[in-house]
C-alpha positions in Angstrom: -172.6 -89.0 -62.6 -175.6 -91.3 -63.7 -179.3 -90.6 -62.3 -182.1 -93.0 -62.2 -185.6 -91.2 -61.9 -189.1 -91.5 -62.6 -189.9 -95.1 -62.8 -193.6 -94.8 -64.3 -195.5 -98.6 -64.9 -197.6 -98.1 -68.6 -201.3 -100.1 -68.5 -200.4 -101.0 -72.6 -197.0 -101.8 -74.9 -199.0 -99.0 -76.9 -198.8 -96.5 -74.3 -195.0 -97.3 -73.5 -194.3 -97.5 -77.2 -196.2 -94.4 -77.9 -194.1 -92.6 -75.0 -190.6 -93.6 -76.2 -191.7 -92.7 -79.6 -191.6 -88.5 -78.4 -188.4 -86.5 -79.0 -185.4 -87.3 -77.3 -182.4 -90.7 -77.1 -184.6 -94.2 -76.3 -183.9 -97.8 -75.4 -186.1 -101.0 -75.3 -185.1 -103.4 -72.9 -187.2 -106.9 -72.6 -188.5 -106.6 -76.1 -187.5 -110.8 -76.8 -190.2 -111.2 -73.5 -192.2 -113.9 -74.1 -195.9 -112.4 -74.2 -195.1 -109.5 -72.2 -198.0 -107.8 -70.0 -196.3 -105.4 -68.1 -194.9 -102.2 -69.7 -192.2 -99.6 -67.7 -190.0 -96.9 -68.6 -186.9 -94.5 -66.6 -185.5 -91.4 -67.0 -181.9 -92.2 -67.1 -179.5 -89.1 -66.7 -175.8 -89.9 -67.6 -173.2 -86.6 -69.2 -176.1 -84.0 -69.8 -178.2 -86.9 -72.0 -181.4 -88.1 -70.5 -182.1 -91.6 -72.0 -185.7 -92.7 -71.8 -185.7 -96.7 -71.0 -188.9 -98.6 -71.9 -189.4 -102.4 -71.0 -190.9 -104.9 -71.3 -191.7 -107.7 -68.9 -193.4 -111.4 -68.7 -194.9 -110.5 -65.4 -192.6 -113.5 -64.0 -191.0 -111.5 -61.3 -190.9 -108.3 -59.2 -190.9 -104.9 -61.0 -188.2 -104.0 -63.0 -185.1 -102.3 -60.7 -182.0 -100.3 -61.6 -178.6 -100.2 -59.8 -175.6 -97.6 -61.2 -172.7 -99.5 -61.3 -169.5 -97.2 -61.4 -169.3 -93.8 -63.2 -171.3 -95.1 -66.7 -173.0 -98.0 -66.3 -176.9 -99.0 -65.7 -177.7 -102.4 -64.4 -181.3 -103.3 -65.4 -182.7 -106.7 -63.3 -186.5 -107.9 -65.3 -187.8 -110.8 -65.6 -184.6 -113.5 -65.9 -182.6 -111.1 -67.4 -179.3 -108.4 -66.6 -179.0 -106.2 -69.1 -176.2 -103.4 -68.7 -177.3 -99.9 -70.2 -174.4 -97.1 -71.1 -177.0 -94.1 -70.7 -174.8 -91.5 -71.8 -175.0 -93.1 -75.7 -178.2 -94.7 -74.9 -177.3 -98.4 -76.1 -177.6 -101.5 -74.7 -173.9 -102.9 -73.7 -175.1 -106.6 -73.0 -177.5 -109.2 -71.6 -177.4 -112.1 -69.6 -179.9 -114.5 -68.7 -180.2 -115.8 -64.9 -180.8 -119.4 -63.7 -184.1 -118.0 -62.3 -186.5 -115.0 -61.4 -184.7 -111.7 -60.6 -185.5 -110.6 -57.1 -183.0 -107.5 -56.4 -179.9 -106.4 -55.8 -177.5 -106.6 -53.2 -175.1 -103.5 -52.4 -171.9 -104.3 -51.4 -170.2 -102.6 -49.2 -167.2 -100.0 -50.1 -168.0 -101.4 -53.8 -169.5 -99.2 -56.2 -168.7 -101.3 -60.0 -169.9 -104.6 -58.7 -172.8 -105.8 -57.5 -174.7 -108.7 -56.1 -177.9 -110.0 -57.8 -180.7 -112.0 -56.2 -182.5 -114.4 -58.2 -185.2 -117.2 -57.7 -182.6 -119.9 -57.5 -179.0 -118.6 -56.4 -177.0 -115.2 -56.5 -174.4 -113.9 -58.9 -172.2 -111.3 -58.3 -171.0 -109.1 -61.3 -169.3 -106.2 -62.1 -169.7 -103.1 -64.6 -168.6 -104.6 -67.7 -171.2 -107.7 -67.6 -168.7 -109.9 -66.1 -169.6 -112.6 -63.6 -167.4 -112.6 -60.9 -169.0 -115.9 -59.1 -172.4 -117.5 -59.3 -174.1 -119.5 -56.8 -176.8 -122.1 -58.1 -179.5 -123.3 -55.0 -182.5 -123.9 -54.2 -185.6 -121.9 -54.3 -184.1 -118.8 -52.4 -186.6 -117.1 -49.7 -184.5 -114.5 -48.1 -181.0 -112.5 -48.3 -179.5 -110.8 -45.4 -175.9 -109.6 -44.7 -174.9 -111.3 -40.9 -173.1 -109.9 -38.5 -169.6 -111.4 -39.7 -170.4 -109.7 -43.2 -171.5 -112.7 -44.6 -174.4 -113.1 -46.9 -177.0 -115.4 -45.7 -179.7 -117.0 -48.1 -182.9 -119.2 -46.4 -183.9 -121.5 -48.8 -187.2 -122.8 -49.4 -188.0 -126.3 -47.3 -183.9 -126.6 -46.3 -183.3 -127.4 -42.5 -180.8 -124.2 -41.9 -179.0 -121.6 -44.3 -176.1 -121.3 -46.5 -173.5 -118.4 -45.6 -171.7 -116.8 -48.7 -168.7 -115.2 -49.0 -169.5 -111.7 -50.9 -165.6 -111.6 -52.0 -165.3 -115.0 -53.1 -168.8 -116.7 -53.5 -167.5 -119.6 -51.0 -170.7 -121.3 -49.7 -170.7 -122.8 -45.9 -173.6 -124.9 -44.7 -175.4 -123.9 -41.5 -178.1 -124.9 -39.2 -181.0 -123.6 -37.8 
């Protein structure tokens, strides 16, 4: 089982860089930021091995988060980025960049090696292995919620109404307000 703990923020790249450098597996995440001026690291637990993850952000976004996806996998969301962690070898799996700002993650329900991801313009929903299972593009996105028919609804910045998304499929519906 993978653990998460001890998200700590670092007031210098020295500090953080000074941190990871103590005894112990380490990863840098974010370290292609442009002019990065925020600095955090983890405590990742996964098979007995406890990964320290530094990284580095723009400062475009929200604080860095983490979601587990299956049995092995780390999901980091920073800046525009996804990167997928394995913290029992301590490596990076893979990256991808989003169409905009992360926000957060959306937890799906009875689904524990996929999840959906919040970003400044749209959601995507992948799984464990870095695959995208559907992507929605959209306006500047305000809000997330799960309705009451299990749908996910996004308010948009300046739109007249909402779109409704199908979590399984990424089908879009129009509504109004």
């Amino acid at each position: 089982m993978v653990r998460v703990f001890d998200r700590k923020e670092w007031e210098s790249k020295a500090g953080l860089l000074s941190h990871l450098a103590g005894e112990g597996a380490h990863l840098l995440v974010g370290a292609e930021a442009e002019s990065p001026r925020t600095f955090f690291s983890f405590s990742v637990l996964g098979d007995c091995l406890t990964c320290e993850l530094g990284i580095f952000l723009s400062g475009l976004g929200i604080k860095p988060a983490t979601v587990t996806l299956g049995d092995r996998t780390i999901l980091v969301g920073h800046d525009e980025c996804l990167t997928w962690v394995d913290p029992a070898e301590c490596r990076m799996l893979q990256s991808h960049r989003l169409n905009g700002v992360f926000f957060r993650f959306v937890t799906l329900p009875r689904e524990n090696n996929e999840v959906v991801v919040l970003h400044e313009l749209g959601l995507v929903r992948v799984d464990a292995l870095g695959r995208t299972v559907w992507s929605v593009d959209t306006d500047i996105v305000e809000d997330v919620r799960w309705n009451e028919s299990g749908l996910l609804v996004l308010t948009l910045m300046d739109c007249d109404g909402a779109l409704e998304v199908h979590s399984a499929t990424g089908s879009v519906t129009k509504t109004k307000r």
